[in-house]
C-alpha positions in Angstrom: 3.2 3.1 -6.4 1.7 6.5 -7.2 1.9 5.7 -11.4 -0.1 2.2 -10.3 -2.1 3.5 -8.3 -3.6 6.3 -11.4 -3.9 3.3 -13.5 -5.8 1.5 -11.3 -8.4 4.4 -10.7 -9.0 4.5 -14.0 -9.6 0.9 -14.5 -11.9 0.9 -11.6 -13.7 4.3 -13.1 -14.4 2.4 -16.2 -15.5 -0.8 -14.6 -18.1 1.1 -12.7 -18.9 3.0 -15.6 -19.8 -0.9 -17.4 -21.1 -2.0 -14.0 -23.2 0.5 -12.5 -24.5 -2.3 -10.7 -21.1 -2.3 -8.6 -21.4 1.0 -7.9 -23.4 0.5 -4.5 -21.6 -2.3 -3.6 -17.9 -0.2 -3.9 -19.6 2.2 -2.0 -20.8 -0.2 0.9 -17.7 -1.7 1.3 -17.3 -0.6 4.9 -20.8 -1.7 6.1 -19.7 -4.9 7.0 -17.7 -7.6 6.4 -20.0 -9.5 4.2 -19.9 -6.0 1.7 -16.1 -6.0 1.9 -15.8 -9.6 0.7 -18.2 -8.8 -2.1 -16.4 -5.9 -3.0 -12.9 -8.2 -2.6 -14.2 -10.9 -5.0 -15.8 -8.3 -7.2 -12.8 -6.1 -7.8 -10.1 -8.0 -9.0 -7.7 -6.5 -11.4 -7.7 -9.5 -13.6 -11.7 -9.2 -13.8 -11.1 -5.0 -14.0 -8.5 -5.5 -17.2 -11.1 -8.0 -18.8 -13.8 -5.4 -18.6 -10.9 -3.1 -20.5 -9.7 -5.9 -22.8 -13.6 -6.8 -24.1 -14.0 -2.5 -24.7 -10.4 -1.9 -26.3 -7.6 -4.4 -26.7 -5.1 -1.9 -28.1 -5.7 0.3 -24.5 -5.7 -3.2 -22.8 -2.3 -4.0 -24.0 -0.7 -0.5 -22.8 -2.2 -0.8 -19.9 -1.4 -4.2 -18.6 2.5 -3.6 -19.6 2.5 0.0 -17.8 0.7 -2.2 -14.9 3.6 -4.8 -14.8 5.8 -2.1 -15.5 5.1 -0.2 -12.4 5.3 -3.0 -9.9 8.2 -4.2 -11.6 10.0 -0.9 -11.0 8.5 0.1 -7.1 4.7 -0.6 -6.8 6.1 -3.8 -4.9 9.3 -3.9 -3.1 11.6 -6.4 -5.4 14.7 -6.6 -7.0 14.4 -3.9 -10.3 12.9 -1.6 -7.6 15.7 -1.5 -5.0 18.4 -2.6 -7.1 17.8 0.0 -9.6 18.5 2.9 -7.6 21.4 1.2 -5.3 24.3 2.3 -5.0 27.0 -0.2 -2.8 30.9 1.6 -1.8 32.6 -0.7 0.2 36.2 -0.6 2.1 37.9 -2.7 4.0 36.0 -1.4 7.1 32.8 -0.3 6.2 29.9 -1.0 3.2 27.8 1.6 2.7 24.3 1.0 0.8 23.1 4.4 -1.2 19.6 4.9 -2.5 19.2 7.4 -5.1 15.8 9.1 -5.7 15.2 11.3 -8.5 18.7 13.0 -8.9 18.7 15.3 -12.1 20.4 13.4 -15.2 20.0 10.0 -14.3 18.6 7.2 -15.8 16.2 6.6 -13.0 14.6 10.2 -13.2 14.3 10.2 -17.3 12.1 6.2 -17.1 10.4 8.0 -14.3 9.3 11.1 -16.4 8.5 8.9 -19.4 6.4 6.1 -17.5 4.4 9.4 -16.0 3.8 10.4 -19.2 2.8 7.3 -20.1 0.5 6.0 -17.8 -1.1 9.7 -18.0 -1.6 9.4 -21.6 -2.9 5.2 -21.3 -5.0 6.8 -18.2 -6.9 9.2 -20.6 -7.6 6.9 -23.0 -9.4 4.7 -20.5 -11.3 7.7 -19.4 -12.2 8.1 -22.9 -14.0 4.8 -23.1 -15.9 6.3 -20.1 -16.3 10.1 -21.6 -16.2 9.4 -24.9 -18.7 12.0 -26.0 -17.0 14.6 -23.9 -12.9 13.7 -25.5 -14.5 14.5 -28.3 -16.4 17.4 -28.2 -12.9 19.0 -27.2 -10.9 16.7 -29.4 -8.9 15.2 -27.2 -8.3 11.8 -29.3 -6.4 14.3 -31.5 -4.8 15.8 -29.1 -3.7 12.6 -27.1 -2.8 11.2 -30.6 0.2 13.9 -31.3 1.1 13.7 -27.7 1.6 9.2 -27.6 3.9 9.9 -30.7 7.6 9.7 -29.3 5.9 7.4 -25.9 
């Protein structure tokens, strides 16, 4: 929930950024019930990845999978999020249901570490879009380019 929830801030931060318009509005929201519908019909995540899609498609594509990704694996509760990490023992008297969360050496912890690195890295380059003149004044394309090798 915490991975989604970065990648979403940064979709939002560029959508203002194209939309300074909106910017009131997201900041009225709790006004009144009329602003928090126009913020609810305004800020949609399909409309959000559209403003990212018509700026970079390459970005758009990392970003939608990592999206999925994350609600795939926990930012919703389903199946890949709790089966995952389940454990089941069973005996003839008892069944005993096991959640594992972040053991060292698993599986589970090294996607974890990886999707972090990954939706820091797809999280930068949106903030690029919105910064561009800073990321490269300190040459962070560069920089982010060595790191996404390997992601």
């Amino acid at each position: 929930m915490v991975l989604r929830g970065c990648l979403e801030k940064s979709l939002y931060a560029l959508y203002l950024h194209k939309k300074p318009d909106l910017q009131e509005t997201w900041l009225n929201r709790h006004k009144s019930e009329e602003c928090k519908n126009q913020v609810r019909g305004e800020f949609q995540i399909k409309k959000i990845k559209e403003c990212l899609k018509s700026i970079d498609e390459s970005v758009y594509d990392r970003a939608c999978y990592l999206y999925d990704f994350t609600i795939d694996y926990g930012a919703h509760p389903n199946d890949k999020a709790l089966l995952t990490n389940l454990s089941i023992q069973e005996d003839e008297n008892t069944k005993t249901f096991d959640q594992i969360f972040l053991t060292g050496g698993t599986l589970q912890l090294g996607l974890c570490l990886k999707t972090t690195a990954q939706i820091g890295v797809c999280s930068l380059d949106i903030f690029g879009l919105v910064f561009r003149e800073g990321f490269c004044n300190f040459k962070i394309p560069a920089k982010l380019a060595k790191i996404k090798k390997g992601l």
